[in-house]
N, C-alpha and C positions, 0 to 999 in steps of 0.2 A: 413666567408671568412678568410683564410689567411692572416697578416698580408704584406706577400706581394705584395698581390695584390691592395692595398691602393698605395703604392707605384709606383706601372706601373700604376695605376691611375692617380696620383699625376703627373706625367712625364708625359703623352700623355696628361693632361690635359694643363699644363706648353707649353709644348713645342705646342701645339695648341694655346694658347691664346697669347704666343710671337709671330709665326708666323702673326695673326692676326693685330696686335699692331705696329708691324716694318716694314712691307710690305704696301706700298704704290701701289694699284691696281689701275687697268686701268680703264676707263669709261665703264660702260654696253655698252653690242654688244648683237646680237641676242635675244635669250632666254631669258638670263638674264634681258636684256632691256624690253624684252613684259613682263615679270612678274613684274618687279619693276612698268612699267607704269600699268598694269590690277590691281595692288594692290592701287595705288594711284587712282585710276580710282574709284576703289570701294568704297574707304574710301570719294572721293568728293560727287557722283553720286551716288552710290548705284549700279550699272552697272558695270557684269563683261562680259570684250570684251577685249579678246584676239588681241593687235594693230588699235582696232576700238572704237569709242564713243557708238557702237550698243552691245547689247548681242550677244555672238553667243557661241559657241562650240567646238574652234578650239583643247583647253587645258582643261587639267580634274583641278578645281575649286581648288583642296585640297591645295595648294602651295601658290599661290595667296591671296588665304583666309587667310592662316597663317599669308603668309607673312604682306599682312594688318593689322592683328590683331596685330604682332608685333608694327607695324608702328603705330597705332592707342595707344598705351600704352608707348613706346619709342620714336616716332618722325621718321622719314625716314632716320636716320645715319643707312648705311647697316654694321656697325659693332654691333650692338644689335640683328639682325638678325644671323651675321655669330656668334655671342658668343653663341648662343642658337642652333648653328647646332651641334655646339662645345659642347655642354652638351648634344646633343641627341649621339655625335660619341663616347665622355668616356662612357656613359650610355649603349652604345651598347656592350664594350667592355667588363663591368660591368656582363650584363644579357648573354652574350654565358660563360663566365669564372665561373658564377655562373650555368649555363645548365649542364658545361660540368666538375664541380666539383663532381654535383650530380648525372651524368652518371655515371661518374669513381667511383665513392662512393658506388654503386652496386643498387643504385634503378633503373638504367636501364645502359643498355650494350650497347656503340657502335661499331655496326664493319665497316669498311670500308674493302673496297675489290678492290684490284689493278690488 
Protein backbone atom coordinates (compact mmCIF):
# COMPACT_ATOMS: atom_id res chain seq x y z
CA UNK A 1 0.00 0.00 0.00
CA UNK A 2 0.68 3.49 -0.33
CA UNK A 3 1.93 5.42 2.25
CA UNK A 4 -1.05 7.27 2.20
CA UNK A 5 -3.27 5.30 2.80
CA UNK A 6 -1.98 4.66 6.44
CA UNK A 7 -2.81 7.98 6.89
CA UNK A 8 -6.72 8.00 5.89
CA UNK A 9 -6.39 5.05 7.94
CA UNK A 10 -4.90 6.70 10.91
CA UNK A 11 -7.93 9.67 10.56
CA UNK A 12 -11.13 7.56 10.03
CA UNK A 13 -9.68 5.52 12.58
CA UNK A 14 -9.11 8.84 15.07
CA UNK A 15 -11.81 10.54 14.28
CA UNK A 16 -14.07 7.21 14.94
CA UNK A 17 -12.59 6.38 18.23
CA UNK A 18 -13.07 10.37 19.34
CA UNK A 19 -16.41 10.30 18.26
CA UNK A 20 -16.85 7.20 20.35
CA UNK A 21 -15.20 8.57 23.58
CA UNK A 22 -17.03 12.26 23.67
CA UNK A 23 -20.52 11.34 22.79
CA UNK A 24 -22.60 10.52 25.55
CA UNK A 25 -25.43 8.15 24.01
CA UNK A 26 -28.81 7.42 24.92
CA UNK A 27 -30.27 4.42 26.62
CA UNK A 28 -31.13 1.21 24.12
CA UNK A 29 -34.66 1.58 22.31
CA UNK A 30 -35.77 -1.05 19.92
CA UNK A 31 -33.28 -3.27 18.23
CA UNK A 32 -30.54 -2.15 19.89
CA UNK A 33 -32.33 -3.11 23.35
CA UNK A 34 -33.46 -6.90 22.01
CA UNK A 35 -29.77 -7.42 21.03
CA UNK A 36 -28.11 -6.10 24.11
CA UNK A 37 -30.73 -8.20 26.31
CA UNK A 38 -30.58 -11.63 23.71
CA UNK A 39 -26.77 -11.31 24.30
CA UNK A 40 -26.99 -11.12 28.15
CA UNK A 41 -29.72 -13.48 27.85
CA UNK A 42 -27.26 -15.91 26.26
CA UNK A 43 -24.17 -15.44 28.31
CA UNK A 44 -26.60 -16.07 31.84
CA UNK A 45 -28.98 -18.94 30.34
CA UNK A 46 -27.58 -20.23 27.39
CA UNK A 47 -30.91 -19.22 25.48
CA UNK A 48 -31.20 -17.18 22.58
CA UNK A 49 -34.71 -15.36 22.62
CA UNK A 50 -35.11 -12.49 20.80
CA UNK A 51 -37.27 -10.19 23.90
CA UNK A 52 -38.36 -13.53 25.47
CA UNK A 53 -36.68 -15.92 28.20
CA UNK A 54 -37.89 -18.88 25.41
CA UNK A 55 -35.73 -19.59 22.15
CA UNK A 56 -37.41 -18.56 19.14
CA UNK A 57 -36.29 -17.23 15.74
CA UNK A 58 -37.40 -13.79 15.40
CA UNK A 59 -33.46 -12.54 14.55
CA UNK A 60 -30.66 -14.23 12.53
CA UNK A 61 -28.09 -15.39 15.79
CA UNK A 62 -24.86 -13.95 14.09
CA UNK A 63 -25.01 -10.24 16.13
CA UNK A 64 -26.19 -11.49 19.25
CA UNK A 65 -23.58 -14.06 19.41
CA UNK A 66 -20.87 -11.64 18.74
CA UNK A 67 -22.13 -9.38 20.59
CA UNK A 68 -21.92 -11.78 23.80
CA UNK A 69 -18.91 -13.06 23.02
CA UNK A 70 -17.64 -9.41 23.22
CA UNK A 71 -19.47 -9.15 26.47
CA UNK A 72 -18.17 -12.35 27.85
CA UNK A 73 -14.32 -11.24 27.34
CA UNK A 74 -14.82 -7.28 28.02
CA UNK A 75 -17.88 -7.09 30.47
CA UNK A 76 -21.28 -5.43 29.09
CA UNK A 77 -19.57 -1.62 28.71
CA UNK A 78 -21.17 -1.25 25.00
CA UNK A 79 -18.02 0.85 24.12
CA UNK A 80 -15.72 -2.44 23.74
CA UNK A 81 -18.28 -3.48 21.41
CA UNK A 82 -18.59 -0.16 19.35
CA UNK A 83 -14.51 0.02 19.44
CA UNK A 84 -14.55 -3.27 17.64
CA UNK A 85 -17.26 -2.15 15.01
CA UNK A 86 -14.64 0.66 14.64
CA UNK A 87 -11.90 -1.78 13.62
CA UNK A 88 -14.20 -3.95 11.48
CA UNK A 89 -15.28 -0.04 9.54
CA UNK A 90 -11.03 1.17 9.11
CA UNK A 91 -10.65 -2.60 8.15
CA UNK A 92 -13.26 -2.32 5.51
CA UNK A 93 -11.94 0.63 4.28
CA UNK A 94 -8.38 -1.02 4.31
CA UNK A 95 -9.69 -4.26 2.12
CA UNK A 96 -11.86 -2.13 -0.93
CA UNK A 97 -8.60 0.40 -1.30
CA UNK A 98 -6.46 -2.71 -1.32
CA UNK A 99 -9.40 -4.45 -4.23
CA UNK A 100 -9.31 -1.55 -5.97
CA UNK A 101 -5.39 -0.85 -6.05
CA UNK A 102 -5.02 -4.08 -7.49
CA UNK A 103 -7.81 -3.56 -10.21
CA UNK A 104 -6.25 -0.43 -11.20
CA UNK A 105 -2.81 -2.13 -11.30
CA UNK A 106 -4.14 -4.19 -14.46
CA UNK A 107 -4.85 -7.61 -12.69
CA UNK A 108 -8.28 -6.96 -13.42
CA UNK A 109 -10.32 -3.91 -15.06
CA UNK A 110 -13.21 -2.23 -13.74
CA UNK A 111 -15.67 -0.61 -15.71
CA UNK A 112 -18.57 1.00 -14.51
CA UNK A 113 -21.28 2.07 -17.00
CA UNK A 114 -23.56 5.20 -16.58
Amino acid sequence: MKKWIYVVLAVALALRVYYIVTTTFPPLVGDAFGYDKMAKQFLETGVLGYLESTANSFVMPGFPVLLSMVYLVFGTNLIWFQLLQVIFSVSTIAVIRSYLYRSSSGCEEIQVEV
